[in-house]
VOKEGU-642463 format. One record per atom (N, C-alpha, C): residue number from 1; residue in one letter; y, z, x. Coordinates in steps of 0.02 Angstrom, whole numbers, plus 50000, padded with zeros to 5 digits. Each point is the difference from the previous one (the first is absolute). Layout:
N
 num residuo    yy    zz    xx
 NUM       A     Y     Z     X
...
//
This chain:
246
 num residuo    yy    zz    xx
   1       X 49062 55481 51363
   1       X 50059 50043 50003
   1       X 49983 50074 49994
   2       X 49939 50013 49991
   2       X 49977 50074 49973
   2       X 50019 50039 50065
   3       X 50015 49972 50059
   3       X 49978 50041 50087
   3       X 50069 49998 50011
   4       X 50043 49956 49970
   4       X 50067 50001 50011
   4       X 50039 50078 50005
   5       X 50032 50001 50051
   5       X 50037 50055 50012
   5       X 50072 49994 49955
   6       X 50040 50049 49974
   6       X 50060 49985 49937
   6       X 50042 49954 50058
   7       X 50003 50017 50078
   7       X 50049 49962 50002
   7       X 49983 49924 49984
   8       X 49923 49976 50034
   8       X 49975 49933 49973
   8       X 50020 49985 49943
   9       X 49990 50060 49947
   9       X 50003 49968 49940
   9       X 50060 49979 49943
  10       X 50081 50030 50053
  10       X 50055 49986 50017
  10       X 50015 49950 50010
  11       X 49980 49979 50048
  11       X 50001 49924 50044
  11       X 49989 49956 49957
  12       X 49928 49997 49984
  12       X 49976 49975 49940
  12       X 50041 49968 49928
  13       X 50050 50039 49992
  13       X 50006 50022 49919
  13       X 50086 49942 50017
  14       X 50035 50026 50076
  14       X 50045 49972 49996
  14       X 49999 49927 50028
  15       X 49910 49982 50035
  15       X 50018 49923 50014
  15       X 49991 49977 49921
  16       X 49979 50012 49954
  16       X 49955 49968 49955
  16       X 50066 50013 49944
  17       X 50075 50046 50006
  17       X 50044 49996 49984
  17       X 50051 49947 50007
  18       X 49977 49974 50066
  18       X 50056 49950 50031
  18       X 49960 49929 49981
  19       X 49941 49994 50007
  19       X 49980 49946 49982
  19       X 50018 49978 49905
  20       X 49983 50036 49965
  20       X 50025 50015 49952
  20       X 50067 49961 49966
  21       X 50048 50038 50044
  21       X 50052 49974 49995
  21       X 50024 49948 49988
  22       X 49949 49960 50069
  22       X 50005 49915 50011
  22       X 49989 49951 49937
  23       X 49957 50054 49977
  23       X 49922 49966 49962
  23       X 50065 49988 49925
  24       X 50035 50051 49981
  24       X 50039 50032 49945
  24       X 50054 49912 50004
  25       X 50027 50007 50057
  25       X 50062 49956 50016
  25       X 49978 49933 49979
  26       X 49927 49978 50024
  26       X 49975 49942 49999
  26       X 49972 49972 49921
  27       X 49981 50057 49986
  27       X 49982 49988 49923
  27       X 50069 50001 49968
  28       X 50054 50037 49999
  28       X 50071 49989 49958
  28       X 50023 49935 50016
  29       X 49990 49965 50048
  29       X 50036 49942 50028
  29       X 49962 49939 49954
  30       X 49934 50011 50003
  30       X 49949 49945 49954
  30       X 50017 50002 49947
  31       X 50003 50054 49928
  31       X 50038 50019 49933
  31       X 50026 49936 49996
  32       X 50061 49985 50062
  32       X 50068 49953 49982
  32       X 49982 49948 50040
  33       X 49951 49979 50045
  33       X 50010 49960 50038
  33       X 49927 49972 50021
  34       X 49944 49985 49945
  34       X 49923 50003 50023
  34       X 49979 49949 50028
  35       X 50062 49989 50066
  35       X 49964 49969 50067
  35       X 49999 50042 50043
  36       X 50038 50036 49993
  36       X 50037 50019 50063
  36       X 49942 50051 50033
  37       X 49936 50040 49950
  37       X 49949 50040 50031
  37       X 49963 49972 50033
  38       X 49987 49917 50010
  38       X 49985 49968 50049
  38       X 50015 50017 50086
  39       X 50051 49972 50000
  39       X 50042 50014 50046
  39       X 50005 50060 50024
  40       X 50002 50062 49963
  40       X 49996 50074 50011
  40       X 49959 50000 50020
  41       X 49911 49973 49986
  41       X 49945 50028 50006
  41       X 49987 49986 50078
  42       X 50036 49927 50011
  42       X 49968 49993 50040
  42       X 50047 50037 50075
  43       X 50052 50014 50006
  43       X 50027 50044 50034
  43       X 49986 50077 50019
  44       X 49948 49987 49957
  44       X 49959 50074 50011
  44       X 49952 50005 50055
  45       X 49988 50040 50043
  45       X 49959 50014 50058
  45       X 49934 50037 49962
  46       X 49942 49953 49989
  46       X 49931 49975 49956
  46       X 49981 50092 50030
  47       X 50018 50040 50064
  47       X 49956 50057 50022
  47       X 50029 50076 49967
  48       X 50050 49981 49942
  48       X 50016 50044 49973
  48       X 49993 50003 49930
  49       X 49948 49967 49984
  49       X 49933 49999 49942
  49       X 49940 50019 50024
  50       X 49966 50063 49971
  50       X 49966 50043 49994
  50       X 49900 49936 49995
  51       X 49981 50032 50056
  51       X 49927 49945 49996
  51       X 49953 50025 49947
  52       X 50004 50041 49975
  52       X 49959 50033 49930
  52       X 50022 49933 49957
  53       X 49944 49995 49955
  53       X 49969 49966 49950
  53       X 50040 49929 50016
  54       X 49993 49974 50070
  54       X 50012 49928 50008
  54       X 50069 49990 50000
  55       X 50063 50044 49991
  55       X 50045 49974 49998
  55       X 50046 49968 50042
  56       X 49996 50005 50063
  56       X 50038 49950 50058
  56       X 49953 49942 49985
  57       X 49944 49981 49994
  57       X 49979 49936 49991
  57       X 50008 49977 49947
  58       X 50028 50013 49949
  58       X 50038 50003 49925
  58       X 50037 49961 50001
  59       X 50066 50028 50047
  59       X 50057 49986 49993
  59       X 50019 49946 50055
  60       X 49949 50021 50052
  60       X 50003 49911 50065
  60       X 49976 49947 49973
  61       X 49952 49995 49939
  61       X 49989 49967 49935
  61       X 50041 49953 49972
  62       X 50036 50046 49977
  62       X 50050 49995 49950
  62       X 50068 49957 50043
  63       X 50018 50029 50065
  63       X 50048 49984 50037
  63       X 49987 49913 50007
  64       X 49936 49990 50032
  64       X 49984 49946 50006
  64       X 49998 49941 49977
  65       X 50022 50013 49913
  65       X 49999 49933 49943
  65       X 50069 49992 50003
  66       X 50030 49972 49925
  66       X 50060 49982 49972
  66       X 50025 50020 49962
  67       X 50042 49975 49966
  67       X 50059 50040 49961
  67       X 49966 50009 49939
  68       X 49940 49977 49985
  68       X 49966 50008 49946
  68       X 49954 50063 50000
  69       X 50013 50029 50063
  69       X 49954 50077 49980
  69       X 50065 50058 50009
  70       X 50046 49966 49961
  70       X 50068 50055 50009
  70       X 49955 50052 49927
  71       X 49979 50006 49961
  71       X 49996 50032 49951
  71       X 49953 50034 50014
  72       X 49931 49970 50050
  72       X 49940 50057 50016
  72       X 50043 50049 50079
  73       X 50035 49959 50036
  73       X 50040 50038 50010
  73       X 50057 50075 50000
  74       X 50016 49997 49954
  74       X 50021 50041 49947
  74       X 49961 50067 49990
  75       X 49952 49967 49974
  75       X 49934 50034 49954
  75       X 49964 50066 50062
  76       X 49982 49921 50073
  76       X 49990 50047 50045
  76       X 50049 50079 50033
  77       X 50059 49978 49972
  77       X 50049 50055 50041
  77       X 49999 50039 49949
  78       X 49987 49995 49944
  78       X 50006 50055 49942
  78       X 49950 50050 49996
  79       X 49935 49956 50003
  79       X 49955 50029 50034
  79       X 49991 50063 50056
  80       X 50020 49952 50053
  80       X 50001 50052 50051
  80       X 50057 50040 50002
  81       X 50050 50019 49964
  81       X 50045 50046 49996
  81       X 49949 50055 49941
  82       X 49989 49978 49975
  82       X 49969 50028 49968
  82       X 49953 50044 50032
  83       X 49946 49970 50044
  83       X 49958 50026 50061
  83       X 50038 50064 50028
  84       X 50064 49982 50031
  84       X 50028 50054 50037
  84       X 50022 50064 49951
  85       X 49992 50002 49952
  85       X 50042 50043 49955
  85       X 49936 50051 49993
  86       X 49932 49959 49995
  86       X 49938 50026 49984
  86       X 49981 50054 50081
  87       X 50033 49967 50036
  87       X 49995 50035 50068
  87       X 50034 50048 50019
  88       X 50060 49988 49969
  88       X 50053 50057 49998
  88       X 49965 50070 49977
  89       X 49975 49993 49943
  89       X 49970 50028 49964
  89       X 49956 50083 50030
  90       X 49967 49926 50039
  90       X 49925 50048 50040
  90       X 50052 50042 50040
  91       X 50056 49983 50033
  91       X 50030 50021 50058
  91       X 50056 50091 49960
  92       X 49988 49982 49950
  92       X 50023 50042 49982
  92       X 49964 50054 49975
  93       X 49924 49980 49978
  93       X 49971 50051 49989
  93       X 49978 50057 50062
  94       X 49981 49924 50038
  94       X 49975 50047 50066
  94       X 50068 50039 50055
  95       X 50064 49970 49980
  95       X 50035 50054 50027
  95       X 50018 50068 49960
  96       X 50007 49985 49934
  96       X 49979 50078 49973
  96       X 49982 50048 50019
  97       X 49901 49940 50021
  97       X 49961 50062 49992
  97       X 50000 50032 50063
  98       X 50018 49969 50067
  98       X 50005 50035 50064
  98       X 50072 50033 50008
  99       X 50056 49992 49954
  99       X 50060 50065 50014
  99       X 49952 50048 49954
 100       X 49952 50013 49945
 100       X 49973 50044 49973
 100       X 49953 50057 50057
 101       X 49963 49935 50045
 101       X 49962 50036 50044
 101       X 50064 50047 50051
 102       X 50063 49973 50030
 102       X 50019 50024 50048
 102       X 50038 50043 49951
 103       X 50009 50031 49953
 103       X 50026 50071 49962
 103       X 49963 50037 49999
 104       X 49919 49997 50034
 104       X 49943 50059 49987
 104       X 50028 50059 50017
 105       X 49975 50045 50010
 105       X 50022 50075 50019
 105       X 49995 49972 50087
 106       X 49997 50060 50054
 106       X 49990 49999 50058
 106       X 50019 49916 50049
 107       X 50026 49992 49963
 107       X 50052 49896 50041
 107       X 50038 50039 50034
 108       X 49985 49950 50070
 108       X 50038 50016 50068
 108       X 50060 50000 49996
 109       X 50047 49987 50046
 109       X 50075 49989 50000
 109       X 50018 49927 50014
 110       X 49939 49980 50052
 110       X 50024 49926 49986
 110       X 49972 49970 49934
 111       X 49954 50000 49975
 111       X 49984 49990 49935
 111       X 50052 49993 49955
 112       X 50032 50062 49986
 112       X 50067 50022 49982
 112       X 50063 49927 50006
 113       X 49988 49992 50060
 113       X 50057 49975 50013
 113       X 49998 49932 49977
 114       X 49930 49961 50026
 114       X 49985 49944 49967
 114       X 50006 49980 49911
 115       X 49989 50071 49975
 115       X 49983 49997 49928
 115       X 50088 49987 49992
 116       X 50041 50029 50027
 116       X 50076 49986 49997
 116       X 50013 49942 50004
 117       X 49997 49979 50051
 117       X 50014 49912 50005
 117       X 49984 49979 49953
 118       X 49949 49993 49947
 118       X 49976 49969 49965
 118       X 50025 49987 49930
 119       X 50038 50038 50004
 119       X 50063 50031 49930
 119       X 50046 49944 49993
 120       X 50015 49946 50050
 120       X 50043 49959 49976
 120       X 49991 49954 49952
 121       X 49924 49983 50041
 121       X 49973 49931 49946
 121       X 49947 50036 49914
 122       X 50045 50083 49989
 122       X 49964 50005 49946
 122       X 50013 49963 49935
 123       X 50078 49980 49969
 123       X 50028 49956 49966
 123       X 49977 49942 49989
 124       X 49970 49951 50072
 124       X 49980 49953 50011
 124       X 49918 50014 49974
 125       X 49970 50038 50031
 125       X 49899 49988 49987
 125       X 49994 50055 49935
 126       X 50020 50046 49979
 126       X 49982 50038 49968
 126       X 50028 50010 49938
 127       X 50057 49974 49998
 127       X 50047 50033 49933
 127       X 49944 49924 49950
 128       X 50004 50028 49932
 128       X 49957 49980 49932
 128       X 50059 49990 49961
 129       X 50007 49943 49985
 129       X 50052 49957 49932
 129       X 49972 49998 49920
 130       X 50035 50019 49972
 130       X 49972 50021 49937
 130       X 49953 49954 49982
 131       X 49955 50016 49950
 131       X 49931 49922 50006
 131       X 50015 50005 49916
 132       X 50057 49996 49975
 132       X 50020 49982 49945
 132       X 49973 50015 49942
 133       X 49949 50041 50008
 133       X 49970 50016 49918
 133       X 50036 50045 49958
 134       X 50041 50038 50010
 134       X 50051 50024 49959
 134       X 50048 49966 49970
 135       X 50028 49923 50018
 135       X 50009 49932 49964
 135       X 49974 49966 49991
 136       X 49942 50002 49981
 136       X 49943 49953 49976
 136       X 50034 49937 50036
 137       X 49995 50000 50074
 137       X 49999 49922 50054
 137       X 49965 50025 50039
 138       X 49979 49924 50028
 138       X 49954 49971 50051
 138       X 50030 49981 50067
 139       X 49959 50024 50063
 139       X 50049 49967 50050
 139       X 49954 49927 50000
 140       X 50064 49950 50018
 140       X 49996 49935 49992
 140       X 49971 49989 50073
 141       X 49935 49950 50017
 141       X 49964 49988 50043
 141       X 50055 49953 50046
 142       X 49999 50026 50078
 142       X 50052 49983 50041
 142       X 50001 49932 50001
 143       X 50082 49960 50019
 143       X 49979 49942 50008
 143       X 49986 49950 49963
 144       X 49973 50020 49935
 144       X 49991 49948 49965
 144       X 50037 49987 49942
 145       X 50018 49951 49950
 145       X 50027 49974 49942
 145       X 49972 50035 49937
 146       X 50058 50037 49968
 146       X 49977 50022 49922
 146       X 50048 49996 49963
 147       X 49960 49937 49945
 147       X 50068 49988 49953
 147       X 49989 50034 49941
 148       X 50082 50026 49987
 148       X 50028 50043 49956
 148       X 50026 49978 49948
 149       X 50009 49979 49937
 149       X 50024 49972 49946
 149       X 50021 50078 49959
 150       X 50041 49970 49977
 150       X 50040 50075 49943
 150       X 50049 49953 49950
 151       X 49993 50056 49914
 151       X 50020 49956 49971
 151       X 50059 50031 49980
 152       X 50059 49959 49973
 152       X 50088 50025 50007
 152       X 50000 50080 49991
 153       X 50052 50009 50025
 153       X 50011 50084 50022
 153       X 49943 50047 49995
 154       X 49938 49961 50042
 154       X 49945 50051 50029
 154       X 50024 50022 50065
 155       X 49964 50070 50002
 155       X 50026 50018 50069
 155       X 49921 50027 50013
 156       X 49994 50001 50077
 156       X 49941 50047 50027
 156       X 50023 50035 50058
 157       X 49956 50053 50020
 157       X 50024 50048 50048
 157       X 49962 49972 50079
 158       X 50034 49995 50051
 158       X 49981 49981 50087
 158       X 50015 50049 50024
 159       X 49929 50001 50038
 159       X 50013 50082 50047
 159       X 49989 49943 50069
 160       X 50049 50023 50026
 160       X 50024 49987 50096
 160       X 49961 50059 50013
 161       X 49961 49999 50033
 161       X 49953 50075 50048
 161       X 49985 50040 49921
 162       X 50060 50038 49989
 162       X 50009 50078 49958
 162       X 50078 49973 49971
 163       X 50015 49961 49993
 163       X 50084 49989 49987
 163       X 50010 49945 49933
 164       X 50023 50055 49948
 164       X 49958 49942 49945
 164       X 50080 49955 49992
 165       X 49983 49951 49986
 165       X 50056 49943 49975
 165       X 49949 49949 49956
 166       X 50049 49974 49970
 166       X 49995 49948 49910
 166       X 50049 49921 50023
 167       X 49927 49973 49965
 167       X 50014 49913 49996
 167       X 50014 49995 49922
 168       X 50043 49966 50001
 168       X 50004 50004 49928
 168       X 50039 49908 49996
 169       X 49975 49993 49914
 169       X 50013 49921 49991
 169       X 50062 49994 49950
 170       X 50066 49971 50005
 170       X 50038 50011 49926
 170       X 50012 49919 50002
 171       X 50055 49988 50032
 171       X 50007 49953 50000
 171       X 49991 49958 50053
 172       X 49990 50032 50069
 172       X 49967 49979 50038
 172       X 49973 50083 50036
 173       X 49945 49979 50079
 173       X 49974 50052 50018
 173       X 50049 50070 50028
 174       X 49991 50036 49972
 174       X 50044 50080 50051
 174       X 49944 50028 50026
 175       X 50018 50025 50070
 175       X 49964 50045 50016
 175       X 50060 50087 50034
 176       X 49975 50045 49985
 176       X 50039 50055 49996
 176       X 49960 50045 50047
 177       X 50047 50031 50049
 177       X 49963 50043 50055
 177       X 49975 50062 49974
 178       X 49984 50051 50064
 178       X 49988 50076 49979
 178       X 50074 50019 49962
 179       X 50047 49986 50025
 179       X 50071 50031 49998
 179       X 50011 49959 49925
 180       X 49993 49987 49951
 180       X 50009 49963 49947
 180       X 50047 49946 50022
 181       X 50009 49964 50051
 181       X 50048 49947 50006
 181       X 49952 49956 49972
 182       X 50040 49937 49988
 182       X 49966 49921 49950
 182       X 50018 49956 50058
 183       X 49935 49963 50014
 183       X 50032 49936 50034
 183       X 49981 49929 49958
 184       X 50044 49945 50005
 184       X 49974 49959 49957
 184       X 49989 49947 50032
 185       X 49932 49964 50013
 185       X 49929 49972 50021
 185       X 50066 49928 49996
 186       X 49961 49962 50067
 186       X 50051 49936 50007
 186       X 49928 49952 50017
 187       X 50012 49942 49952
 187       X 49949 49946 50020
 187       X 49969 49997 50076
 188       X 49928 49992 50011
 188       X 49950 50001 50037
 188       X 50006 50068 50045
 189       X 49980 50010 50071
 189       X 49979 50054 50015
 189       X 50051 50059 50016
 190       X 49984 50058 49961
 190       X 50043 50068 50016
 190       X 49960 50049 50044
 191       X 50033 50025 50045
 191       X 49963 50044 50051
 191       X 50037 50075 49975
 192       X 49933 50039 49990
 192       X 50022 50079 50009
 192       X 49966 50066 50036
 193       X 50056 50021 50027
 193       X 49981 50031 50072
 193       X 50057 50037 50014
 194       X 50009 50016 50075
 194       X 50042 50081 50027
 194       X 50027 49917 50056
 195       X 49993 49943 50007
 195       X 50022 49960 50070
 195       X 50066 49983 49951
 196       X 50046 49977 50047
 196       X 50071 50006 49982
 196       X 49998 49929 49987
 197       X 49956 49942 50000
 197       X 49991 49955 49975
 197       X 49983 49983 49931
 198       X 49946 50061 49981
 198       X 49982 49972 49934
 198       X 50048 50001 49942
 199       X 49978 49974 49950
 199       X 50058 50000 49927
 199       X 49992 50062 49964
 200       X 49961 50030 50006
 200       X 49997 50056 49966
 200       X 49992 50063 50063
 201       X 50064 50014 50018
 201       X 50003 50053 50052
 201       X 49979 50057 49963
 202       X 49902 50048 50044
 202       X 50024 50065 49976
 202       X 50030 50043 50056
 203       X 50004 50073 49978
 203       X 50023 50040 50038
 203       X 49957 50039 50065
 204       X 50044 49968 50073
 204       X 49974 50011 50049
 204       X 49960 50037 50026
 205       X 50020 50072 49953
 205       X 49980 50058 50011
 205       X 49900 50015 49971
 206       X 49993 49946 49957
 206       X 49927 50003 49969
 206       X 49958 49963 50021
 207       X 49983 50041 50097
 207       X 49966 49982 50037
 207       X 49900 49953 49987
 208       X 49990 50003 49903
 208       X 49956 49991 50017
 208       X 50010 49959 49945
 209       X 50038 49954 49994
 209       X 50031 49943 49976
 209       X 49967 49929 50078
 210       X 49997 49968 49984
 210       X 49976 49958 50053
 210       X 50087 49945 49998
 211       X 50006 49978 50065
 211       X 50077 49955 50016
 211       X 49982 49949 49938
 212       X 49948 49985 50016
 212       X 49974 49922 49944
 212       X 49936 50025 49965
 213       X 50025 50043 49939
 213       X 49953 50031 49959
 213       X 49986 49948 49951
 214       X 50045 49950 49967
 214       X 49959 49979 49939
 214       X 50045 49941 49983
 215       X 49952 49945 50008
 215       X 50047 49928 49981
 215       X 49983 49984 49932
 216       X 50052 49995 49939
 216       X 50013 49968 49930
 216       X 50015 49933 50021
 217       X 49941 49965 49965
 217       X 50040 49921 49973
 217       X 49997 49978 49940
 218       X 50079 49982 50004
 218       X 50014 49993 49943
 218       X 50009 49935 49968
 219       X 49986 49962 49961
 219       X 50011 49929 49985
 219       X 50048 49993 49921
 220       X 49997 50057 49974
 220       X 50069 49978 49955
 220       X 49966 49990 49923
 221       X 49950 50031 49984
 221       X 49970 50018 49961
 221       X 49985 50065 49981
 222       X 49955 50025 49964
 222       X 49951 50082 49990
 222       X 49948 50013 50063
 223       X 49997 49976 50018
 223       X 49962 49986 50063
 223       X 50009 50013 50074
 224       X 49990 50052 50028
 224       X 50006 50016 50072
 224       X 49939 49978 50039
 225       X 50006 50003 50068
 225       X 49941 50009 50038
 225       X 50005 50060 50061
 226       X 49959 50044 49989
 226       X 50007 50078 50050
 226       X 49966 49954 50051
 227       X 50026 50034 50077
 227       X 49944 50020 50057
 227       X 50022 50049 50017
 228       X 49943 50025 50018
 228       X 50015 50105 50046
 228       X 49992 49982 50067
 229       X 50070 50013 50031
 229       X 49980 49984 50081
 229       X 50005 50069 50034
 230       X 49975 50064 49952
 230       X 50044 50064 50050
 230       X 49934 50043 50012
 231       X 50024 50041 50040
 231       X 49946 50053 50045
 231       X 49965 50050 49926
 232       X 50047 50000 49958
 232       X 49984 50069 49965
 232       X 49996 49980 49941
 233       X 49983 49958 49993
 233       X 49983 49940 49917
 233       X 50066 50019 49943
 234       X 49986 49929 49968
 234       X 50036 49972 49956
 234       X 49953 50023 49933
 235       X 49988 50037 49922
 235       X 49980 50015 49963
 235       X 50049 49960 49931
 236       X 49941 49973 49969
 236       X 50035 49978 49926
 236       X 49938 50020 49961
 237       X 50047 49989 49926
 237       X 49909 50000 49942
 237       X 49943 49965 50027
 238       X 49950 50063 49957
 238       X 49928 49950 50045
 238       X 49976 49950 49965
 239       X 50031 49978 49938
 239       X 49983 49959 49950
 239       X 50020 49898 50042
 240       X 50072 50029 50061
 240       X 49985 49960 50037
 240       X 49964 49966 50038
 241       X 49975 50053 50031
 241       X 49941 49999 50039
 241       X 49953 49965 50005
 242       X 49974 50038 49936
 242       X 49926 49990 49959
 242       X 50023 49914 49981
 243       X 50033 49959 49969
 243       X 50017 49943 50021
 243       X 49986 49957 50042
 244       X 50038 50048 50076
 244       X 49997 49954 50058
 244       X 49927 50000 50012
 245       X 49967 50048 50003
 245       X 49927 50009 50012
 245       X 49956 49941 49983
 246       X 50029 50018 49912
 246       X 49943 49943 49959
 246       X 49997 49922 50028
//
């Protein structure tokens, strides 16, 4: 990607957006339903997995068994969402650093003009989400399961991107937005996000909120289970973390 021109690296940023998406939908659907990523997986066209480190032969693998590799399944898509996020990454450094080059002194007019175009997708490749150390949180590794236990009327602080909101335990789970609203957590999976579907609607306007930012499950105990399904991470204590890690 280093030779990539910004618009390539445009292109780039928004197939690996849309795939994404799929990837987001398919994993929320498993949460509640862990057959059904079967079936997803295999509806997938195998040439829109990336041939670096083996992964179309991974997943034609994986396609190929039974309902008994629904869980490495899983694992694989978490994985490779994960992959793309790491890619995102590069795509963002290196578009940086070439709108840096086309601000030199003496840039042409088309230069100019190109460097314009490029202004849309700055929100998208460039904007930086708080990385939570001013609330002592961690962003939670995409995709995957981290369980949260809290004991009666504990509360902790969740940063959405930069947007802090509180899980808190009383008598059963609340979770409370940026806007101090309370929502109160309903047995098994809660979706929260900006899509007019989820249970915890946020506000439309906080573009870097993901539609399906963050599924709570809840089983009716002290006990949640996070996944971060969003572009601009999900952050809790790192004491979580360090947990899921161990």
């Amino acid at each position: 990607m280093v030779k990539f021109t910004t618009d390539q690296l445009k292109n780039e940023a928004r197939t690996i957006k849309d795939i994404e998406k799929r990837f987001v939908s398919i994993l929320s659907k498993s949460i509640e339903d862990t057959d059904s990523i079967n079936r997803a997986m295999r509806e997938l066209d195998p040439l829109i997995f990336s041939q670096d480190h083996s992964w179309r032969q991974i997943i034609s693998a994986l396609n190929a068994g039974d309902e008994e590799l629904n869980p490495f399944r899983r694992l694989a898509l978490v994985k490779y969402m994960q992959y793309l996020s790491s890619r995102q990454e590069i795509i963002k450094y290196l578009y940086s650093e070439k709108k840096k080059l086309m601000q030199e002194p003496n840039e042409s007019i088309s230069t100019l003009a190109e460097f314009k175009d490029t202004i849309i997708l700055d929100n998208t490749l460039v904007e930086n989400a708080d990385d939570g150390e001013e609330h002592g949180v961690e962003r939670m590794p995409k995709g995957e399961v981290v369980t949260v236990t809290l004991k009666p009327d504990e509360e902790i602080e969740i940063l959405l991107s930069k947007h802090v909101c509180k899980l808190a335990y009383k008598d059963k789970f609340e979770f409370t937005d940026q806007t101090g609203r309370t929502y109160k957590l309903h047995k098994g999976r809660n979706v929260v996000g900006r899509d007019s579907a989820s249970n915890i609607i946020m506000e439309p306007k906080l573009r870097d909120i993901s539609r399906l930012h963050l599924v709570i499950e809840y089983h009716g105990d002290n006990t949640v289970q996070l996944t971060d399904l969003s572009s601009h991470g999900t952050y809790i204590p790192s004491r979580y973390i360090e947990l899921h890690s161990g």
